[in-house]
C-alpha positions in Angstrom: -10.7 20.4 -1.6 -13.4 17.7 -2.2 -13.2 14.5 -2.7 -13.3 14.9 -7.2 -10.8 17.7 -6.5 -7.9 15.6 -4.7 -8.9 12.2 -7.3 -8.5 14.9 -10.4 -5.0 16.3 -8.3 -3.7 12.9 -8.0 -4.1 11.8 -11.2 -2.7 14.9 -12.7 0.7 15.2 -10.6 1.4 12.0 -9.8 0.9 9.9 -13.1 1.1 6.0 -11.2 -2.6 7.0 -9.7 -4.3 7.0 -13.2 -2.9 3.7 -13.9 -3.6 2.4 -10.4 -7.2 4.0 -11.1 -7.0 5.3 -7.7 -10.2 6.7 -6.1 -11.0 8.9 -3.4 -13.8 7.5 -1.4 -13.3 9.6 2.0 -12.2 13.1 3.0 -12.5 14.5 6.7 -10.8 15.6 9.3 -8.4 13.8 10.5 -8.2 11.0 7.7 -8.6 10.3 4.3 -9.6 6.5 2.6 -9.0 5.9 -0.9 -9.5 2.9 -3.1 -8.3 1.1 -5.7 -9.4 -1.9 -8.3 -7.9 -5.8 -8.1 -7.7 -6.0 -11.6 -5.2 -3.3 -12.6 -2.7 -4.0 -9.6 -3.0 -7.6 -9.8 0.1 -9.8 -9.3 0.7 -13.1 -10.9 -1.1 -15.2 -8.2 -4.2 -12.6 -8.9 -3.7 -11.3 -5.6 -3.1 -7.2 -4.9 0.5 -6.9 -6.2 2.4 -6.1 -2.4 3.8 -2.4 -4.1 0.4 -1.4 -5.6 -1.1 -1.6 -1.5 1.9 0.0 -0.1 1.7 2.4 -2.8 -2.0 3.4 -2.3 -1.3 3.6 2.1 1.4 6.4 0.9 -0.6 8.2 -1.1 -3.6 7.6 1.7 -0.7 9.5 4.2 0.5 11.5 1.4 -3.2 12.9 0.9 -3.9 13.7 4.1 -0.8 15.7 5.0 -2.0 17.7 2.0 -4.9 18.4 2.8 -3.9 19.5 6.3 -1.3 21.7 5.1 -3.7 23.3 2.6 -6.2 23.7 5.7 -3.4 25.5 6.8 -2.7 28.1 3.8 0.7 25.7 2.9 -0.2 24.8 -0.1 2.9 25.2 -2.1 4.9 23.1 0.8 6.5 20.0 -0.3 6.1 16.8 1.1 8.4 13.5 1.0 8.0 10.6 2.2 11.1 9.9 4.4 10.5 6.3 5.8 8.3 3.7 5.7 7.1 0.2 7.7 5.0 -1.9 5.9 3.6 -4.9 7.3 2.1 -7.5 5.0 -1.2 -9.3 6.7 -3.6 -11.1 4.4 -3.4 -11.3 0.6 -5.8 -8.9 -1.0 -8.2 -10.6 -3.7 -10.3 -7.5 -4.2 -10.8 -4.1 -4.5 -8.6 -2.8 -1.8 -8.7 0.8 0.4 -5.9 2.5 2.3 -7.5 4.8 5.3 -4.9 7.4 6.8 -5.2 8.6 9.8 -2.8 11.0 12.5 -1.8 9.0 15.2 -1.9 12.1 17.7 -3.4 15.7 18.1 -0.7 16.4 20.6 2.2 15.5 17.4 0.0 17.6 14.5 0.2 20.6 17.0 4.0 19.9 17.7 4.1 19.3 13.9 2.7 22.5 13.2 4.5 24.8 15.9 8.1 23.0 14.2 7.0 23.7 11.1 6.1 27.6 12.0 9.4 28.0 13.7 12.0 26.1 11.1 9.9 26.3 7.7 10.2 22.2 8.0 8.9 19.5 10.2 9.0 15.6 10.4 5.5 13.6 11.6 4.2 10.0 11.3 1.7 8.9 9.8 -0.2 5.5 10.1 -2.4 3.6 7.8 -4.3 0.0 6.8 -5.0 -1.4 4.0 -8.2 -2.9 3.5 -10.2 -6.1 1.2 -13.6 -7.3 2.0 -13.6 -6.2 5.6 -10.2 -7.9 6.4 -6.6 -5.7 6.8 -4.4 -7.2 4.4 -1.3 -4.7 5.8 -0.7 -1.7 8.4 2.0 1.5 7.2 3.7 4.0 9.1 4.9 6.6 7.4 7.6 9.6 8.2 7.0 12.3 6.2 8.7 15.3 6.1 7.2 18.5 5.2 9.3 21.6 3.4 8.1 24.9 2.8 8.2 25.9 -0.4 11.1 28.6 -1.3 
């Protein structure tokens, strides 16, 4: 999947995207980065509204896992997110990005022999939330990952 592919899949399946006019700047590897504009999350002090940057470090996670399990010939598993820790930083006063990364090799390969063996697996994933250069918040996420009946 390139980078059109997952924007056009996001806005399609999970509606809150095409209103956050959420973008896809980077797809690779081990992480994804997508953006998003100030002005249609914007709060009343004309900041980032705190739910529209948590929002876009799920999807971020989200996206990745996604992309890993279709790497992986999954791609009718579902994914939930199960928990999350979001810490608030700096106040975001323009267009913002949430990069997603795994935290370990060693827990995707544990990920992936659980979800071999059980047909379900639990893994964290960490992101941050960027505006002009500074973090404005840092998510972990713990997703868990069902195959699909």
């Amino acid at each position: 999947m390139n980078n059109a592919e997952l924007e056009e899949y996001l806005h399609s399946n999970i509606p809150i995207t095409k209103a956050m006019q959420v973008g896809v700047v980077e797809i690779g590897g081990n992480r994804v980065i997508l953006s998003a504009p100030l002005l249609p999350n914007t709060n009343h002090r004309d900041t980032a509204f705190g739910g529209s940057l948590s929002t876009l470090a799920i999807l971020s996670a989200w996206s990745l896992l996604r992309l890993k399990m279709d790497e992986r010939n999954a791609k009718n598993a579902h994914l939930v997110i199960q928990r999350q820790n979001v810490e608030y930083l700096h106040p975001a006063v323009m267009d913002f990005t949430a990069s997603a990364m795994l935290a370990n090799e060693d827990k995707w390969q544990r990920f992936e022999k659980v979800y071999a063996a059980k047909g379900k697996a639990r893994i964290s994933v960490q992101a941050s939330v960027e505006a002009g250069g500074k973090v404005c918040a840092r998510f972990v996420g713990d997703f868990v990952v069902l195959a699909s009946p």
